[in-house]
C-alpha atoms as a printed R data frame, in Angstrom:
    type eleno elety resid chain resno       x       y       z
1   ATOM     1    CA   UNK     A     1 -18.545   8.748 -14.320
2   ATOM     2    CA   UNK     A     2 -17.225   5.978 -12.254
3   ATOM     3    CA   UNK     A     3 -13.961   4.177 -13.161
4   ATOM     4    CA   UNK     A     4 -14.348   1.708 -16.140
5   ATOM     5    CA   UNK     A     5 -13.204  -2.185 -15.992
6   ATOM     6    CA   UNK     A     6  -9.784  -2.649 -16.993
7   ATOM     7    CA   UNK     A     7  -9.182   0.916 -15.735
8   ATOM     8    CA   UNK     A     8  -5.845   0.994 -13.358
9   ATOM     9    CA   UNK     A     9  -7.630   1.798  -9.506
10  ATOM    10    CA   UNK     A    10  -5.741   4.929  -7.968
11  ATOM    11    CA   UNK     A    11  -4.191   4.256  -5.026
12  ATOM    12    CA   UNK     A    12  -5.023   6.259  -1.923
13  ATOM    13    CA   UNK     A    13  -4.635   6.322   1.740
14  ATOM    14    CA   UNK     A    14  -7.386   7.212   4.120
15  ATOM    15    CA   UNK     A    15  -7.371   7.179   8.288
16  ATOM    16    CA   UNK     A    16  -9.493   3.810   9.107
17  ATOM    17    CA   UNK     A    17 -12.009   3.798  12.334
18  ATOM    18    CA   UNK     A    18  -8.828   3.468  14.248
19  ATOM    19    CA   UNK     A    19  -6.492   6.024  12.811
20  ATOM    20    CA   UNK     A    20  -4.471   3.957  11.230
21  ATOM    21    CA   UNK     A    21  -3.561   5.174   7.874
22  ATOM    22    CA   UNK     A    22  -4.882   2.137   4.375
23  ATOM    23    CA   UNK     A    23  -3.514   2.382   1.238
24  ATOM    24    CA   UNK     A    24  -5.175   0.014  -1.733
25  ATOM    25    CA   UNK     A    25  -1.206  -0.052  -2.400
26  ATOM    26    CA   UNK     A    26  -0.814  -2.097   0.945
27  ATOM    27    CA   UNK     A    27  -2.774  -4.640  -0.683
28  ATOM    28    CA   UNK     A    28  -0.997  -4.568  -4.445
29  ATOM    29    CA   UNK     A    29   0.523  -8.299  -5.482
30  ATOM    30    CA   UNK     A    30  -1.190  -9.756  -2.159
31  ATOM    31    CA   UNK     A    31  -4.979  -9.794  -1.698
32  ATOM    32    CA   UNK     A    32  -7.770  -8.535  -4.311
33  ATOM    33    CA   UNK     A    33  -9.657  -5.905  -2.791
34  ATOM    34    CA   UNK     A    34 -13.408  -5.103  -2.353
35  ATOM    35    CA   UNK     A    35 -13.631  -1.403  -2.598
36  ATOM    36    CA   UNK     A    36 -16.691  -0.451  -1.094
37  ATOM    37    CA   UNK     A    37 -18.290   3.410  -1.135
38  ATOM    38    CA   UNK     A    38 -21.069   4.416   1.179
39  ATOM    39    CA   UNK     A    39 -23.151   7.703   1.418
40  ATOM    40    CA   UNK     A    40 -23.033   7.889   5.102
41  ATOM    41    CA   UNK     A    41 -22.493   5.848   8.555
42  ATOM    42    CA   UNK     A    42 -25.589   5.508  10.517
43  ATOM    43    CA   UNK     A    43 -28.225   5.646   7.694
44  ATOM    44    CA   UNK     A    44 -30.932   3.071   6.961
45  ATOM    45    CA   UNK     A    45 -29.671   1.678   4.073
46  ATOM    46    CA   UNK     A    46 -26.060   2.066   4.367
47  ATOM    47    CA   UNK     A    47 -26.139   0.179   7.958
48  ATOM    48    CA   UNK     A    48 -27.821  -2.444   6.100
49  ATOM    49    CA   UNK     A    49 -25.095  -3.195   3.664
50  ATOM    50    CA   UNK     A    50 -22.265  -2.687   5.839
51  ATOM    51    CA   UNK     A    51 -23.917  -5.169   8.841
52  ATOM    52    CA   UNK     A    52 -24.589  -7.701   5.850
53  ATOM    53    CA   UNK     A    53 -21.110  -7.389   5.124
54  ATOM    54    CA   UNK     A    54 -20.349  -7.978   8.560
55  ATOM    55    CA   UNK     A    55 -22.590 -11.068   8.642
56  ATOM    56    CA   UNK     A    56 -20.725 -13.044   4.981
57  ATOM    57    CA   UNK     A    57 -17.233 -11.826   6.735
58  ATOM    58    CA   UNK     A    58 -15.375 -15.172   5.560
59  ATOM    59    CA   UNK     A    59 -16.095 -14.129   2.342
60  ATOM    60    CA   UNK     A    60 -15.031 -10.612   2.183
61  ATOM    61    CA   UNK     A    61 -12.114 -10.781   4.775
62  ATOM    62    CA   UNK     A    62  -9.717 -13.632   4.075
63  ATOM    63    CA   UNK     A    63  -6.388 -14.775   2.593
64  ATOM    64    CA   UNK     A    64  -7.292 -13.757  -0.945
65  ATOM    65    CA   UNK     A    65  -9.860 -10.710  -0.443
66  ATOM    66    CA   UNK     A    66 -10.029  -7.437   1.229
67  ATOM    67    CA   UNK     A    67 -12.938  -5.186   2.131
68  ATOM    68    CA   UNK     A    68 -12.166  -1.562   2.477
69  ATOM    69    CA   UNK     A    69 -15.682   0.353   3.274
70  ATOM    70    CA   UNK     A    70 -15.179   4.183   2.199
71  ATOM    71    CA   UNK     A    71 -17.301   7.216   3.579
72  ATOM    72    CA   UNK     A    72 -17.411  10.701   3.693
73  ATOM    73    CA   UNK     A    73 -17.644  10.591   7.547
74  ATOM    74    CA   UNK     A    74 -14.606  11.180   9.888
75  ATOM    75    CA   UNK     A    75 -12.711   8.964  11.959
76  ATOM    76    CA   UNK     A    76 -14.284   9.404  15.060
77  ATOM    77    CA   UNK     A    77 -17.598   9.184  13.547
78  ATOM    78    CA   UNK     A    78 -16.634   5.555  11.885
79  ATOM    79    CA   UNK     A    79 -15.236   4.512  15.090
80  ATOM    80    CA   UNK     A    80 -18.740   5.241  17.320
81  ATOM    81    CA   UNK     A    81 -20.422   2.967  14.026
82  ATOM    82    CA   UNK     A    82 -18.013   0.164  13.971
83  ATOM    83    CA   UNK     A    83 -18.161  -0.288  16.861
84  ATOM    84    CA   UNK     A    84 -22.148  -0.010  17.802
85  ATOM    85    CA   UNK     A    85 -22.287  -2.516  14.721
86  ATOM    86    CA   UNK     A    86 -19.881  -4.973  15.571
87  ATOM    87    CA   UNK     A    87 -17.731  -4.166  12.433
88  ATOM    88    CA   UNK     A    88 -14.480  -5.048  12.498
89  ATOM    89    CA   UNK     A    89 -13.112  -4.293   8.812
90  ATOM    90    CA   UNK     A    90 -11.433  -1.204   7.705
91  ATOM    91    CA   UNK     A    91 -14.147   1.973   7.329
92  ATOM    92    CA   UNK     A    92 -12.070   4.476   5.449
93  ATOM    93    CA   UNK     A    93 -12.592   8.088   6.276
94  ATOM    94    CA   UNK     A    94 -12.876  10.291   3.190
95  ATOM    95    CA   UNK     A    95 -13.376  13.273   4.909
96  ATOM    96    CA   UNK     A    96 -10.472  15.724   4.411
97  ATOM    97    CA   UNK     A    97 -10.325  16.922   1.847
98  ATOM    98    CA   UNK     A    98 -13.871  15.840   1.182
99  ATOM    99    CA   UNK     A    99 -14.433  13.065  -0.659
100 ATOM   100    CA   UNK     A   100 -11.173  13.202  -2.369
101 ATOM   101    CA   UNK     A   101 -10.793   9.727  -2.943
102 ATOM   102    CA   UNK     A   102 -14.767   9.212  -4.073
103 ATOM   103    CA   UNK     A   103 -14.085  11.772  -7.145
104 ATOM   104    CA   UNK     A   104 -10.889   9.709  -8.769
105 ATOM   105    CA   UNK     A   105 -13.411   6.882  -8.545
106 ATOM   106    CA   UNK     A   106 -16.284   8.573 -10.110
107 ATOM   107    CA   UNK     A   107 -18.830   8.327  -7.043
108 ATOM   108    CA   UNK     A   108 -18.813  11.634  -5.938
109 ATOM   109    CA   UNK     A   109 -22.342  13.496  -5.517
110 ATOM   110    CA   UNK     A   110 -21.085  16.941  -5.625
111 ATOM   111    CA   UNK     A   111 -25.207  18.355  -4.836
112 ATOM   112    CA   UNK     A   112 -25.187  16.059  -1.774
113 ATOM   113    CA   UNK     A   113 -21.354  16.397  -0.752
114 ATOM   114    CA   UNK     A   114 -21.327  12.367  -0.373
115 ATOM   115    CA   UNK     A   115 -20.224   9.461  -2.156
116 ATOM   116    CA   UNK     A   116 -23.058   7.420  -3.917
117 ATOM   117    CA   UNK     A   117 -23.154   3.717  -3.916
118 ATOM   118    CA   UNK     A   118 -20.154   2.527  -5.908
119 ATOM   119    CA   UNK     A   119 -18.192  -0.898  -5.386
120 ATOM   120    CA   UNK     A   120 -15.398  -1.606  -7.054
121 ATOM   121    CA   UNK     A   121 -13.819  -5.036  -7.498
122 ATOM   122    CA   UNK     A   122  -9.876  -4.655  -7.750
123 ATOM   123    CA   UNK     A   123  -7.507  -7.506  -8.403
124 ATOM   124    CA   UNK     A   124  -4.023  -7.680  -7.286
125 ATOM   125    CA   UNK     A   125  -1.856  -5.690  -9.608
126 ATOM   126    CA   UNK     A   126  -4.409  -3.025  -8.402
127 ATOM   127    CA   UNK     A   127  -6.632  -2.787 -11.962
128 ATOM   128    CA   UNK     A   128 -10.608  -2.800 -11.752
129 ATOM   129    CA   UNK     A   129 -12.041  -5.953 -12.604
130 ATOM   130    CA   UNK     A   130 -15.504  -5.207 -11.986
131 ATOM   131    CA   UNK     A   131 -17.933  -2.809 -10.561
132 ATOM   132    CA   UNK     A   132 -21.364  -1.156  -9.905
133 ATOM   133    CA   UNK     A   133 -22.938   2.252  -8.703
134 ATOM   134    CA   UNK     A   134 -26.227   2.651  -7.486
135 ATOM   135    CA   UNK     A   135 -28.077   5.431  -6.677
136 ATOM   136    CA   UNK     A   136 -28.267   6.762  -2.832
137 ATOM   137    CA   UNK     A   137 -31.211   4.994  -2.021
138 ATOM   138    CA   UNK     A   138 -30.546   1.813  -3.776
139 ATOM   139    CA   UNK     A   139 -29.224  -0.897  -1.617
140 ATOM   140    CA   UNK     A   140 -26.317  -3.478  -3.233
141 ATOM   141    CA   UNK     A   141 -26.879  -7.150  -3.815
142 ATOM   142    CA   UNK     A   142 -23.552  -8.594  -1.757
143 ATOM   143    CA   UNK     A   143 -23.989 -11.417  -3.708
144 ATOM   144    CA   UNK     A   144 -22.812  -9.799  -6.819
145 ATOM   145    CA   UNK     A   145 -19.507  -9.129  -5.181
146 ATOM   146    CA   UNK     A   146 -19.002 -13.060  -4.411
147 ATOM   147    CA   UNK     A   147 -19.823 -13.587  -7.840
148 ATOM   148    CA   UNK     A   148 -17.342 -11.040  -8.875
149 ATOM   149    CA   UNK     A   149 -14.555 -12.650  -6.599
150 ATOM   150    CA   UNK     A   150 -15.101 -16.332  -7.978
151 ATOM   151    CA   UNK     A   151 -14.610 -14.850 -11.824
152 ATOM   152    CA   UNK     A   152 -11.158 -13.802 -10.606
């Protein structure tokens, strides 16, 4: 059951695409955050999402918002993606130990061993102001998430 709205988010720190180490506490009192979880890097739909992401940037990525994009995939796999995709936000490795940070949020699919297709909305004292999961196969509607943004 993913984390409810109003819920406090649990803080976590995963090795991004370049090894640097991203905590959603790095963001507390300073930027809301778009917490994005994704099944896998290099899949249909997921390269979809993450490469319209890439495309509304300004919108995601600026002084008052923050996307974090969070896999089960390692480092070095998230590096070869980002950077065959052009994407140049944090992609969080939730890898070791396995999808750690995808169970406190709820999105874990323990049968497939891989997050499902949660986003959370987090504000800045670090509490969930919105969110929605979708099944594996089901893309997101990005648009959602700027809708989301505005209401904060």
């Amino acid at each position: 059951m993913a984390l409810e709205v109003g819920t406090k988010a649990p803080d976590f720190s995963l090795k991004s695409q370049h090894g640097e180490a991203v905590s959603l506490s790095d963001f507390r009192g300073k930027k809301n955050v778009v917490l994005l979880f994704y099944p896998f890097a290099f899949t249909g739909v997921c390269t979809g999402e993450l490469c319209a992401l890439r495309d509304e940037l300004p919108s995601f990525v600026n002084d008052d918002v923050q996307l974090l994009a969070v896999s089960n995939d390692s480092p070095f796999a998230l590096r070869v993606f980002a950077d065959q995709e052009g994407l140049e936000y944090p992609l969080l490795s939730d890898f070791w130990p396995h999808g750690e940070t995808s169970r406190a949020y709820g999105v874990f699919d323990e049968e497939k061993g891989c997050a499902v297709r949660g986003t959370f909305v987090i504000d800045t004292e670090g509490v969930v102001r919105w969110n929605v999961v979708n099944a594996i196969p089901e893309a997101r509607d990005l648009n959602d998430y700027v809708k989301a943004l505005q209401a904060l």
